[in-house]
N, CA, C and O atoms as a GROMACS GRO file, in nm:
protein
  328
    1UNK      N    1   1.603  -1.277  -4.854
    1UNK     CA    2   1.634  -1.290  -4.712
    1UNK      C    3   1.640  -1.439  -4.678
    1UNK      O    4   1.549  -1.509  -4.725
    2UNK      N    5   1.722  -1.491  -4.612
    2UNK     CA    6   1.748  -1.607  -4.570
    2UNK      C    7   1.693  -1.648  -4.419
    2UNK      O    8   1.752  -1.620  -4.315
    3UNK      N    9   1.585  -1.710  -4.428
    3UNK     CA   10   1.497  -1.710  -4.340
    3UNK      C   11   1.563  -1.827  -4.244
    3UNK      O   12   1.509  -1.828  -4.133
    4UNK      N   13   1.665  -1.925  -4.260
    4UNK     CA   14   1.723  -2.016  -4.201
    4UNK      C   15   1.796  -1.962  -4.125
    4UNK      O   16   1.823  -2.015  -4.017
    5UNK      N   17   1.855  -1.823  -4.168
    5UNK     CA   18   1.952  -1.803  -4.070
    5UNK      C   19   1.958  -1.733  -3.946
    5UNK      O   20   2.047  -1.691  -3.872
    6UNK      N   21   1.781  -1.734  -3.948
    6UNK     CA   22   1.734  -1.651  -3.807
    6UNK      C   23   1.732  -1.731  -3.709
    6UNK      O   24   1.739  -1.686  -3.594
    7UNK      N   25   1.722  -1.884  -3.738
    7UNK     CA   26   1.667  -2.018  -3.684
    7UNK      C   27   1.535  -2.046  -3.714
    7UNK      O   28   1.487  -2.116  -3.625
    8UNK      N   29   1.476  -2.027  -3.782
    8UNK     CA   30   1.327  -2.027  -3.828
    8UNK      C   31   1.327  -2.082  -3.994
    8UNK      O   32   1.367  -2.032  -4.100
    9UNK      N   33   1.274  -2.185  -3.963
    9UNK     CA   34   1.257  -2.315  -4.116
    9UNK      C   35   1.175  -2.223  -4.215
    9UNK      O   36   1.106  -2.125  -4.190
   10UNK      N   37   1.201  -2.282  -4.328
   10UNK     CA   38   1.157  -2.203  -4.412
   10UNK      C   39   0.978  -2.241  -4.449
   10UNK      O   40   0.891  -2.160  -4.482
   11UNK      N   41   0.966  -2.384  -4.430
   11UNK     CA   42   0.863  -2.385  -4.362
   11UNK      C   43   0.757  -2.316  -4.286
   11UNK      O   44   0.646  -2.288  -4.333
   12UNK      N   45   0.804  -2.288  -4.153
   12UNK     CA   46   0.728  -2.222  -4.056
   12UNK      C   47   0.690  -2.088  -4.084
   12UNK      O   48   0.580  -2.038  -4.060
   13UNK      N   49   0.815  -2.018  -4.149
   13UNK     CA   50   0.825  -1.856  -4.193
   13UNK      C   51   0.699  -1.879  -4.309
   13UNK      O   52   0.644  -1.772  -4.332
   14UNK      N   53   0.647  -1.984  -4.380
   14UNK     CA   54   0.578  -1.952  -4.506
   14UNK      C   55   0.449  -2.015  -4.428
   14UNK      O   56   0.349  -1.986  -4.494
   15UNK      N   57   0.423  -2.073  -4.340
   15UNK     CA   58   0.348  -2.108  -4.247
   15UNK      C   59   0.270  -1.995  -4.182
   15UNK      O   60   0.147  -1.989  -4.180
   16UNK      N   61   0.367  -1.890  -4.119
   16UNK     CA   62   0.343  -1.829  -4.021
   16UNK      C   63   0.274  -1.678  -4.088
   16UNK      O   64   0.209  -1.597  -4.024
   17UNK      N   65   0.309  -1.670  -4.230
   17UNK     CA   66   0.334  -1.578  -4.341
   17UNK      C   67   0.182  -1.585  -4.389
   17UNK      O   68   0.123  -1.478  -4.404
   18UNK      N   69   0.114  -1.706  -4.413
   18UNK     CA   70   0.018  -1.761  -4.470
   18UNK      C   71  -0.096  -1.692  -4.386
   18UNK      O   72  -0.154  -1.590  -4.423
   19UNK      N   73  -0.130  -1.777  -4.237
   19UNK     CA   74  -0.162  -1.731  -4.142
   19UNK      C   75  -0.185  -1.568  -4.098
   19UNK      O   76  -0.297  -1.521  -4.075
   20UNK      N   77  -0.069  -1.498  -4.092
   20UNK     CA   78  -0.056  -1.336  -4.081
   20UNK      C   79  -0.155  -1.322  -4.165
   20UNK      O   80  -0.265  -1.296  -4.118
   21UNK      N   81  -0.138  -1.338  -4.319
   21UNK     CA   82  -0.186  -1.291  -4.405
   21UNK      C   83  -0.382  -1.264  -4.427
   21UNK      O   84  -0.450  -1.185  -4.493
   22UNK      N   85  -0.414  -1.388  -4.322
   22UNK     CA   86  -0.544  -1.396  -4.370
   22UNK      C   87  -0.598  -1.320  -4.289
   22UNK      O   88  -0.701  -1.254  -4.306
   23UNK      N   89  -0.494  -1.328  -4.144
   23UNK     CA   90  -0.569  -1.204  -4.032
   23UNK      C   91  -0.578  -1.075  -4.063
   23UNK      O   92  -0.671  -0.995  -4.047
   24UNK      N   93  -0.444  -1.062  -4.121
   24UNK     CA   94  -0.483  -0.878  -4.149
   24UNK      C   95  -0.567  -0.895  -4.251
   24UNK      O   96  -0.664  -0.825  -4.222
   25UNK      N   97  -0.588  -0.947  -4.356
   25UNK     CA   98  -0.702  -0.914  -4.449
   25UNK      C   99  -0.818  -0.915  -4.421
   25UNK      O  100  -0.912  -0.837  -4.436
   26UNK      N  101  -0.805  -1.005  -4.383
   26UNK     CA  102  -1.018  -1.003  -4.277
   26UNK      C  103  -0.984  -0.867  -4.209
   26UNK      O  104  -1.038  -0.767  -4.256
   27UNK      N  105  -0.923  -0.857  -4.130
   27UNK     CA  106  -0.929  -0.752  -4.072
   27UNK      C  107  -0.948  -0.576  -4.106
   27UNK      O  108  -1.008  -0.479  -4.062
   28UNK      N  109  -0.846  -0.615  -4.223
   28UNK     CA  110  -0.871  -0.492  -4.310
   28UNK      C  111  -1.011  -0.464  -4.373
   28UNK      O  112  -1.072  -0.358  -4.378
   29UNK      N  113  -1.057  -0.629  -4.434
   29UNK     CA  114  -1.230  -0.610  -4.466
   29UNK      C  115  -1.318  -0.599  -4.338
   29UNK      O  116  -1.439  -0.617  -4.349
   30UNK      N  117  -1.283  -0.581  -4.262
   30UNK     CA  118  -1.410  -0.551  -4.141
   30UNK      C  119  -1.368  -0.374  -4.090
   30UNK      O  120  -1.443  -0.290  -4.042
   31UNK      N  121  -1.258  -0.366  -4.115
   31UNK     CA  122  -1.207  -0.166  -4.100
   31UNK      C  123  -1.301  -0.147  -4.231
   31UNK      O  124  -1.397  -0.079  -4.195
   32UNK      N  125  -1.310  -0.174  -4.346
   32UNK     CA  126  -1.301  -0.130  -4.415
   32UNK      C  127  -1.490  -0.097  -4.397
   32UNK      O  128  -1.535   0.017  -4.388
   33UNK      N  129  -1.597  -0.251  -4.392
   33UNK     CA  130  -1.692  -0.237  -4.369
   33UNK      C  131  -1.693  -0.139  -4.276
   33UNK      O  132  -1.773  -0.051  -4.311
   34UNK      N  133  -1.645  -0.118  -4.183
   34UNK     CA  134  -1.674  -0.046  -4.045
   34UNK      C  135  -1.696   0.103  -4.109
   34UNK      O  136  -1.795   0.174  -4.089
   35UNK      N  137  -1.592   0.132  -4.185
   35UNK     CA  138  -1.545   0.249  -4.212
   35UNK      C  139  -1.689   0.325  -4.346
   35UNK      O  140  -1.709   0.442  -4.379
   36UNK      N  141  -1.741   0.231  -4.377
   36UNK     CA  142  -1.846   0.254  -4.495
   36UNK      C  143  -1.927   0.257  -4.414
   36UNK      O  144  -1.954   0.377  -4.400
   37UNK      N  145  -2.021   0.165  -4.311
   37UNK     CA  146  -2.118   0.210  -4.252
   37UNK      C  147  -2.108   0.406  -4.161
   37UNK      O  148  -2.191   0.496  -4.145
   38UNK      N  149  -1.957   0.388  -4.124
   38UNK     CA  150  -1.975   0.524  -4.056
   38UNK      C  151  -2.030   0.634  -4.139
   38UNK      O  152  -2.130   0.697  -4.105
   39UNK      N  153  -1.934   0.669  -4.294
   39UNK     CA  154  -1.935   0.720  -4.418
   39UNK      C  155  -2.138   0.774  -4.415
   39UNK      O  156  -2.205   0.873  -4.388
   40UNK      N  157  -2.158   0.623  -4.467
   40UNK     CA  158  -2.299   0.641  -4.476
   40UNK      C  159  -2.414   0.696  -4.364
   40UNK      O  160  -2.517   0.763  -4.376
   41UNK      N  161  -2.350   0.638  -4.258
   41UNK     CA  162  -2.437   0.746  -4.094
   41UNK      C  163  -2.375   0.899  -4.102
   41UNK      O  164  -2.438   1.003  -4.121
   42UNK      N  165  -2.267   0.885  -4.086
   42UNK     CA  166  -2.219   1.036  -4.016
   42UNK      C  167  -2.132   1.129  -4.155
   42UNK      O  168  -2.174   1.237  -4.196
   43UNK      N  169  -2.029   1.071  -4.200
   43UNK     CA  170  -1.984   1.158  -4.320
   43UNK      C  171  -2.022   1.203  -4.433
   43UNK      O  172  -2.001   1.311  -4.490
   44UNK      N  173  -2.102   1.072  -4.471
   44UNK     CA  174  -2.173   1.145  -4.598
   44UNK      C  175  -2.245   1.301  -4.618
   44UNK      O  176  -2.222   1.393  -4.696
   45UNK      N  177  -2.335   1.283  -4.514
   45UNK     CA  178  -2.429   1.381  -4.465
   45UNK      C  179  -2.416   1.510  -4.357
   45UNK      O  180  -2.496   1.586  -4.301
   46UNK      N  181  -2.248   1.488  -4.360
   46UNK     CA  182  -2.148   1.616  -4.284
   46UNK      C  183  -2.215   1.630  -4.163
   46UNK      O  184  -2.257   1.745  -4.157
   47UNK      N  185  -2.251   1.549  -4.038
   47UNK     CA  186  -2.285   1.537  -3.936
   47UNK      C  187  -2.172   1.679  -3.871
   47UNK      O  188  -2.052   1.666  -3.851
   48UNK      N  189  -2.242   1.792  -3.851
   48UNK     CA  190  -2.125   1.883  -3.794
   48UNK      C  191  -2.106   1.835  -3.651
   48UNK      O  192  -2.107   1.944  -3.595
   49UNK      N  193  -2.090   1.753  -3.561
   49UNK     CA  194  -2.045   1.728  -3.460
   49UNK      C  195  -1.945   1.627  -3.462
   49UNK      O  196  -1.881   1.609  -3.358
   50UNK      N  197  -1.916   1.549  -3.576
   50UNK     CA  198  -1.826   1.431  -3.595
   50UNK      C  199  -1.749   1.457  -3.728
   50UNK      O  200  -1.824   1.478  -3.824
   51UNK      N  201  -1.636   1.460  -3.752
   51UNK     CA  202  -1.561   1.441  -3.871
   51UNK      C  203  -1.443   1.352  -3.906
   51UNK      O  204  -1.336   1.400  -3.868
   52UNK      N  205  -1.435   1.245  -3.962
   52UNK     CA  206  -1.370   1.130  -4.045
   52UNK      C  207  -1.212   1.214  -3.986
   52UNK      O  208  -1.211   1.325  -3.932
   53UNK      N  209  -1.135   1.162  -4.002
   53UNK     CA  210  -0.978   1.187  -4.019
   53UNK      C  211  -0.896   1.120  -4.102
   53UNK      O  212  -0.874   1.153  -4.219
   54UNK      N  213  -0.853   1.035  -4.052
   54UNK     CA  214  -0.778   0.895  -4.100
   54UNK      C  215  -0.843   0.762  -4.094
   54UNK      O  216  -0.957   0.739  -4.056
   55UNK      N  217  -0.755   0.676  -4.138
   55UNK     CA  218  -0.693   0.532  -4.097
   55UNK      C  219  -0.577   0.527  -4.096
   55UNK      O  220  -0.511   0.601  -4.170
   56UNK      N  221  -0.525   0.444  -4.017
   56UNK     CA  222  -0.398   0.352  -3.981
   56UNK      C  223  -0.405   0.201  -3.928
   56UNK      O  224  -0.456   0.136  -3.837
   57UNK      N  225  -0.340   0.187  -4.019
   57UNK     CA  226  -0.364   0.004  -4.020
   57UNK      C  227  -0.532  -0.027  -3.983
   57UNK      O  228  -0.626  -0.022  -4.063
   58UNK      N  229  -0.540  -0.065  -3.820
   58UNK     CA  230  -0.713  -0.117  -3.831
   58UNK      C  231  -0.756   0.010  -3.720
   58UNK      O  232  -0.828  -0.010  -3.622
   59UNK      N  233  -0.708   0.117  -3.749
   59UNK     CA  234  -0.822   0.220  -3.677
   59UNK      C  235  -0.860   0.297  -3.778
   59UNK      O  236  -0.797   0.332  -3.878
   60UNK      N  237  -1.027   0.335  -3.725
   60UNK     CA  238  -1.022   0.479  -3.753
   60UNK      C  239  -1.015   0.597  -3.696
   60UNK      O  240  -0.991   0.587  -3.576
   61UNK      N  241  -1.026   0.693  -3.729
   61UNK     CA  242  -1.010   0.827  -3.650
   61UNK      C  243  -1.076   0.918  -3.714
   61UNK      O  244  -1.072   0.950  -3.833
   62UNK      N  245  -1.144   0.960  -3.618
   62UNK     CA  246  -1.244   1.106  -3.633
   62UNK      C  247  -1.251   1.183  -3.512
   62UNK      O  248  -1.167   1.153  -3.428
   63UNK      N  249  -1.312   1.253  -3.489
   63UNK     CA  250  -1.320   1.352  -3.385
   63UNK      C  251  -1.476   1.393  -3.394
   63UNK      O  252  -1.544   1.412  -3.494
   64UNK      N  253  -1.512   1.400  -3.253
   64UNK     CA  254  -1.641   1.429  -3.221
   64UNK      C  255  -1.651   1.552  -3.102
   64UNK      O  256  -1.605   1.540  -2.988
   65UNK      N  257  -1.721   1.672  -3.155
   65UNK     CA  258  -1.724   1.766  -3.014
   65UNK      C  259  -1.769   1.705  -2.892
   65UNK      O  260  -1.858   1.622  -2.878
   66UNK      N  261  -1.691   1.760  -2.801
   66UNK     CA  262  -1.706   1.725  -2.628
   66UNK      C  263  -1.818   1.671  -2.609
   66UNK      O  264  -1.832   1.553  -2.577
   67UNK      N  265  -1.943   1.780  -2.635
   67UNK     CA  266  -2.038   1.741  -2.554
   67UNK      C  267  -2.158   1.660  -2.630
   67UNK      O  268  -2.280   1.666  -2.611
   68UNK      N  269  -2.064   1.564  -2.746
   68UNK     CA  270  -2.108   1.469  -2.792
   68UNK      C  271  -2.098   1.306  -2.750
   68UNK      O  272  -2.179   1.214  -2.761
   69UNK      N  273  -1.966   1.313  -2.697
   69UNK     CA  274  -1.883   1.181  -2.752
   69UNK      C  275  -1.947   1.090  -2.669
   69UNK      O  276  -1.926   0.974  -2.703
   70UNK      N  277  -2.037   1.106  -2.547
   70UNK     CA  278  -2.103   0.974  -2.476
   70UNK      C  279  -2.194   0.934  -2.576
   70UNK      O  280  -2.183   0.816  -2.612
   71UNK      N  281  -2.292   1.013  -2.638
   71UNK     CA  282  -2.366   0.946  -2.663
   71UNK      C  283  -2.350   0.923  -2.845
   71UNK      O  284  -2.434   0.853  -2.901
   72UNK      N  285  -2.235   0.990  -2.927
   72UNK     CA  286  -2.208   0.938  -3.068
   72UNK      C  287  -2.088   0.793  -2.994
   72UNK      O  288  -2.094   0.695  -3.068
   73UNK      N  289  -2.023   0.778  -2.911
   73UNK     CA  290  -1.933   0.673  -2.900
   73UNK      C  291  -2.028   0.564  -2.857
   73UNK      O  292  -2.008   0.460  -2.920
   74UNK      N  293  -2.134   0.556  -2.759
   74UNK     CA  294  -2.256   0.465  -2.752
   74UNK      C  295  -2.298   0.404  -2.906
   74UNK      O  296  -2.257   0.300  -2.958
   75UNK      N  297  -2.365   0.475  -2.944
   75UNK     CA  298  -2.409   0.470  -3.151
   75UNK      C  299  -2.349   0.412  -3.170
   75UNK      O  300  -2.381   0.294  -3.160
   76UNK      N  301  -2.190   0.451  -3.222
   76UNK     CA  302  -2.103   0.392  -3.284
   76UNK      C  303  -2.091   0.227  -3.251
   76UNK      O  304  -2.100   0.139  -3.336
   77UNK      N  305  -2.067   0.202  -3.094
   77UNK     CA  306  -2.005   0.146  -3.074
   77UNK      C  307  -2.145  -0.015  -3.128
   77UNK      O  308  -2.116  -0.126  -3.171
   78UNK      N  309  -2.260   0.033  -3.106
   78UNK     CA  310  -2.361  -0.107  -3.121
   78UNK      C  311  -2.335  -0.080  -3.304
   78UNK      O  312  -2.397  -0.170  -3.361
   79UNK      N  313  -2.290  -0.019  -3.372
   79UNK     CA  314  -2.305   0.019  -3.500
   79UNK      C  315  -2.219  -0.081  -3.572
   79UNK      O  316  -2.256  -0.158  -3.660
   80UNK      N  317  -2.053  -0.064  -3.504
   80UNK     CA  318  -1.963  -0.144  -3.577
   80UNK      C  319  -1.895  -0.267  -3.571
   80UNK      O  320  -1.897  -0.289  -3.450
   81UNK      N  321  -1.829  -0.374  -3.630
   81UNK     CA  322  -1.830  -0.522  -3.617
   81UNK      C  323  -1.738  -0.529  -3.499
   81UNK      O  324  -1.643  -0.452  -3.479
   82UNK      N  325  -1.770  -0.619  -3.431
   82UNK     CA  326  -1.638  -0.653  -3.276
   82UNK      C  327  -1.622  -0.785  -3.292
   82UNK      O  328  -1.548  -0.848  -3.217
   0.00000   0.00000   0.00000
C-alpha cells in the first residue's frame, strides 16, 4: 500500500503505526489480566449467577442474573484495572 498517496508521509504512517501498536497491546495485557482475575473469582468455580461469554477487542462479556448485577457489577468494578 502506498501510504504517500493518501497524503500521509511514510514517516508519520510508521510513526503513528508504532504508537497504535503499543496502545492496543498494553491494552490487550490489562483485558487480558482483567479477564484472569475474573476466571479465578467467578468462572473457575462456576459462580451460578455469572457466566463468562466472550471477548471482543478490549471487552468482556458475561452475563449476570437480574437480581445480581448491583452488587456483582460493584465487586467487579473495585476488582478490575481502570
Amino acid at each position: 500500500q502506498d501510504l504517500t498517496r493518501k497524503g500521509i508521509g511514510v514517516e508519520e504512517a510508521v510513526k503513528r503505526k508504532i504508537v497504535s501498536h503499543a496502545i492496543q497491546s498494553t491494552c490487550g495485557d490489562i483485558c487480558r489480566w482483567d479477564l484472569i482475575q475474573l476466571y479465578r473469582t467467578y468462572f473457575k468455580n462456576r459462580d451460578p449467577h455469572i457466566d463468562f461469554m466472550t471477548t471482543v477487542h478490549d471487552e468482556i462479556n458475561y452475563t449476570i442474573d437480574k437480581d445480581y448485577v448491583i452488587d456483582y457489577v460493584r465487586e467487579i468494578d473495585d476488582r478490575v484495572v481502570e
